[in-house]
C-alpha positions in Angstrom: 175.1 154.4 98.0 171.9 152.6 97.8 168.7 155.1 96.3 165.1 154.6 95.7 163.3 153.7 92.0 162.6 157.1 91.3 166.4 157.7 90.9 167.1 154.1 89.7 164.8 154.8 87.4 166.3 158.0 86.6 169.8 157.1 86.2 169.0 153.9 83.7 166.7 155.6 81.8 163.9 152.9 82.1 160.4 153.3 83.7 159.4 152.4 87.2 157.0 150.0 86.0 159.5 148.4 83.4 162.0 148.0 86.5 159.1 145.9 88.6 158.8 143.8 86.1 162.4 143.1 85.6 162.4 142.2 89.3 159.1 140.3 89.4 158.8 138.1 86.5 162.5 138.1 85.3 164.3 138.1 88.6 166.5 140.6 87.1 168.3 141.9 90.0 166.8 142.0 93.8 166.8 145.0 95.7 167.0 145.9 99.1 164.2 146.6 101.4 164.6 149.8 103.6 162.1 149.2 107.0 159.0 150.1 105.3 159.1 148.2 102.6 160.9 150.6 99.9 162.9 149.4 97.4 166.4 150.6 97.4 169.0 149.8 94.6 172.9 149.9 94.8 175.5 151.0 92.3 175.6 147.4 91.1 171.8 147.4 90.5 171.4 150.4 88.7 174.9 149.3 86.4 172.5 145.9 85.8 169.6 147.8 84.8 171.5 150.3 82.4 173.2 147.2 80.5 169.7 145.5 80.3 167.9 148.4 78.5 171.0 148.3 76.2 170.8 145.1 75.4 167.0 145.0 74.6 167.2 148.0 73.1 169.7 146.0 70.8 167.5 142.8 70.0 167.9 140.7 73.4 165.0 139.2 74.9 164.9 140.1 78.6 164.1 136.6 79.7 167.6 135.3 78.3 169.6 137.9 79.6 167.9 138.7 83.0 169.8 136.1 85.2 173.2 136.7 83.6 176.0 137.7 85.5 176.8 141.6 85.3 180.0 140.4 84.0 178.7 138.6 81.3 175.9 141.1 80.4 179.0 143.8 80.1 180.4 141.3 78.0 177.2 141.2 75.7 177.0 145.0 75.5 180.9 145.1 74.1 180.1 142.5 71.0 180.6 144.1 67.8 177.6 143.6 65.8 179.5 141.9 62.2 177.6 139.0 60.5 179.8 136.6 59.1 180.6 137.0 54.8 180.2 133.3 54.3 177.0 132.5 57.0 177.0 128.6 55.4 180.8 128.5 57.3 181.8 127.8 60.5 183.4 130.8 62.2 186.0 130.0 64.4 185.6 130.5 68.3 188.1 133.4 68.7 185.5 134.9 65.7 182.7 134.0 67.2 183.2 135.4 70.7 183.1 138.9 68.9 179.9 138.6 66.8 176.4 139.7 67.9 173.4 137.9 68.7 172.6 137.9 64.6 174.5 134.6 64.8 172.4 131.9 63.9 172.1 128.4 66.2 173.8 126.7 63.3 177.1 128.6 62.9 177.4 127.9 66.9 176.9 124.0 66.0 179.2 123.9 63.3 181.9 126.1 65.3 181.1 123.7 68.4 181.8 120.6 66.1 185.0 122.7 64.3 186.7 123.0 67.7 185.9 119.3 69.2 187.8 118.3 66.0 190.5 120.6 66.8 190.6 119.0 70.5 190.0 122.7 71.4 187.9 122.7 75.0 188.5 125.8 75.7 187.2 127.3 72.0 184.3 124.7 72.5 183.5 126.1 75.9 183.6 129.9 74.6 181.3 129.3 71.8 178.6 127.6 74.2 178.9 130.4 76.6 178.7 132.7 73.8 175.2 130.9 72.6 174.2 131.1 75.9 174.5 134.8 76.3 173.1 135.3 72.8 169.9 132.6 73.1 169.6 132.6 76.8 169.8 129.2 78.1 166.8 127.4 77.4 167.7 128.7 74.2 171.0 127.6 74.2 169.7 123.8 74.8 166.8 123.5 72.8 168.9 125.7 70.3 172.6 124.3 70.1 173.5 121.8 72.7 170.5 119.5 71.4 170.9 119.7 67.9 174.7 119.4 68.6 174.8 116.5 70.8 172.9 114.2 67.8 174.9 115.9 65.3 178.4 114.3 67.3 176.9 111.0 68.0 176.0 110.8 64.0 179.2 112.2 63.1 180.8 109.7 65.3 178.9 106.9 64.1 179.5 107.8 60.2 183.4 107.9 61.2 183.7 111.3 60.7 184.7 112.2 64.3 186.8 110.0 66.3 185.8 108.6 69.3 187.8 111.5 71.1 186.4 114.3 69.3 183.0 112.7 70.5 184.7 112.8 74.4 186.0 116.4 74.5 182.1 117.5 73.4 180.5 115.3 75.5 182.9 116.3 78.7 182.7 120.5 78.1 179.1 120.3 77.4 178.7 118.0 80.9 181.1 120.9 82.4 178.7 123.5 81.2 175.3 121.9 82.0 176.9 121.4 85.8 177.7 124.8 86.1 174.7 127.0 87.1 174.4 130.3 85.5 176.3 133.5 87.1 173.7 135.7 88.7 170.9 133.2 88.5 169.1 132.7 91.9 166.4 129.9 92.7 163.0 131.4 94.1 162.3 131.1 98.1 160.2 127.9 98.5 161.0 126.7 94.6 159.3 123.4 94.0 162.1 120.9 94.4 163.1 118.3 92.0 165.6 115.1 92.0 166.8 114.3 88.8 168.8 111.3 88.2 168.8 108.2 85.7 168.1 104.7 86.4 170.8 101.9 87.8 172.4 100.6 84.3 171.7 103.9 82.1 175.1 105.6 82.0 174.1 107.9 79.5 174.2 111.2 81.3 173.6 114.0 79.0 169.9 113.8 78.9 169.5 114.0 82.7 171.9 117.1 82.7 169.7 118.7 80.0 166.4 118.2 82.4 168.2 119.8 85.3 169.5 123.0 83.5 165.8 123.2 82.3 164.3 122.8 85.4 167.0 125.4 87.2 166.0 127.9 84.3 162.5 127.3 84.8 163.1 128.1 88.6 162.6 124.7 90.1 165.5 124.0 92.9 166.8 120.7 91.9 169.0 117.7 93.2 171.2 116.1 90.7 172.0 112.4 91.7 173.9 111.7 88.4 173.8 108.4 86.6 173.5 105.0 86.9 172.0 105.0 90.4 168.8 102.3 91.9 165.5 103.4 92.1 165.1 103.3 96.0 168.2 105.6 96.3 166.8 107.9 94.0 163.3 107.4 95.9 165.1 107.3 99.5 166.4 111.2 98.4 163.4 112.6 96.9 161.6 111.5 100.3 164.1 112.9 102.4 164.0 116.2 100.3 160.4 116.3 100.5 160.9 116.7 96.5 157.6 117.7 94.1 158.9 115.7 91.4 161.1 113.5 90.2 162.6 112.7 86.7 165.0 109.9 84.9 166.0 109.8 81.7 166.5 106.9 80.2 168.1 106.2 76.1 169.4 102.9 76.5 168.8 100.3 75.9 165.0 100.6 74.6 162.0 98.3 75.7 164.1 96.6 78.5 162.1 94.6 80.7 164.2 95.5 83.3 164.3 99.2 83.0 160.3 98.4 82.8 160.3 97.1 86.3 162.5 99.5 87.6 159.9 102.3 86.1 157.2 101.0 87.9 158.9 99.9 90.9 160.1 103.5 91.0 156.5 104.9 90.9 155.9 102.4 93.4 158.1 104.1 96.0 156.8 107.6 95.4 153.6 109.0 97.1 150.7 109.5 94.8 151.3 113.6 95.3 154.6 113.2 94.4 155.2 113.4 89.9 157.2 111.2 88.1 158.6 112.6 85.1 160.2 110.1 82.8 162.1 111.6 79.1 164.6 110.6 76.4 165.2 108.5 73.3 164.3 105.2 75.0 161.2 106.7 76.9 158.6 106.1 73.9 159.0 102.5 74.6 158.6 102.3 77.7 155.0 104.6 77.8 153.8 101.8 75.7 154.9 99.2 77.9 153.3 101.5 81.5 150.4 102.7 79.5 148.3 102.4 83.0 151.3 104.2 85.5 150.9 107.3 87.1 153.7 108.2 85.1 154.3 112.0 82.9 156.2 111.0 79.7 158.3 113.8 77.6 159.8 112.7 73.9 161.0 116.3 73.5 162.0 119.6 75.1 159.2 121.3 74.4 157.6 118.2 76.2 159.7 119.1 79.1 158.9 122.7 79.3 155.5 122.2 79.5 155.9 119.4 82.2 158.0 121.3 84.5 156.1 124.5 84.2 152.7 122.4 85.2 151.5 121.8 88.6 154.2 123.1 90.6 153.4 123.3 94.2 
């Protein structure tokens, strides 16, 4: 039965004002309004809040635990807290799933890179949920699927992975970026924006990394995929009324067609609308737009601060 903050409060042991805040800045849970306007929480709120407070109380930031599911954030409060005898090994992803958040991002690298060898999706897909609950998911990306994703490709290239280790990665950590995260709900009137990559870059990761961002960030986005033209991509953000959009491109670098295709792309925007452009090839082509109305991002950090600025 739904009751008031003063018993919410009560029952989870944490302060009215601590519970506001939750709601407000963390979107932690969203309560029910009675007709004037009081708050009103159900069991399934006050369970949220009481597994919250444990898991702060046990060295979780809220911000990358608010928007988890209550199943996962149960989950989090059963991990045994072990740290590992040998932290310079890999722990395996049955392991893994048990330890606390004193894992460090490397140990979920190297157990990420462990199971892709062992053609083991599911064990790769349980440690990236695992770093996910432990890091939150901006976190998680900046974190592990970053650092992991160059670590495969160079792997891959040295003929230490095969080509198939390099596919089983690539196709859980597409799986995961896809899927938004349990409990987390975009903002009423979120600033909208179309994500995509340019016609001849198949390389999708990058693109998939901007949109989780963005969704994290609580932007309300519109993932075309890869390998699409500009004026479909420009046709959609119109249509959508979009804030922004953003391409990433990696390959190949300082093509004058991808050039064009930049500015052509700006072309078909409205001057109120931002173009974000990111990845490995992106340095190049800044030099080769220096004059376009065009926001350029070589890094996540880059990211964060472009999606966080400006929106309307």
């Amino acid at each position: 039965m739904p009751c008031p903050i003063q018993l919410a409060s009560k029952l989870s042991g944490l302060s009215q004002h601590v519970i506001r805040i939750w709601e407000r800045r963390y979107s932690a849970l969203s309560p029910s309004r009675t007709g004037t306007n009081r708050r009103m929480y159900c069991d399934e709120a006050v369970k949220r809040l009481k597994l919250l407070k444990i898991l702060t109380e046990n060295g979780h930031r809220i911000g990358g635990v608010a928007r988890l599911g209550t199943a996962e954030l149960e989950e989090l409060v059963k991990v045994v807290q072990v740290i590992p005898a040998d932290p310079t090994k890999p722990v395996p992803a049955d392991d893994l799933v048990k330890q606390s958040q004193l894992v460090e991002p490397e140990q979920y690298i190297d157990s990420a890179i462990a199971a892709s060898k062992r053609y083991d999706c599911e064990g790769l897909r349980r440690v990236l949920l695992q770093a996910r609950m432990h890091l939150g998911q901006r976190g998680m990306l900046h974190q592990v699927v970053c650092p992991l994703i160059v670590q495969v490709g160079s792997n891959w290239q040295q003929g230490v992975m095969r080509p198939s280790h390099e596919h089983i990665a690539t196709a859980v950590i597409r799986e995961m970026l896809l899927t938004p995260v349990p409990g987390c709900q975009t903002p009423a009137h979120a600033p909208e924006l179309v994500v995509a990559t340019p016609a001849g870059e198949l390389h999708e990761l990058g693109a998939l990394i901007v949109a989780a961002t963005a969704r994290d960030l609580g932007w309300y986005v519109t993932y075309l995929g890869p390998n699409l033209p500009v004026e479909e991509i420009a046709a959609c953000a119109l249509a959508r009324n979009a804030s922004a959009v953003a391409l990433s491109v990696v390959y190949p670098e300082k093509c004058p067609v991808i050039v064009e295709k930049l500015r052509r792309m700006r072309e078909l925007l409205p001057p109120s609308m931002r173009f974000i452009v990111g990845g490995r090839a992106s340095e190049g082509y800044r030099v080769a737009l220096p004059n376009e109305a065009i926001q350029w991002v070589s890094c996540l950090h880059g990211l964060d601060e472009a999606l966080c600025k400006n929106q309307r």
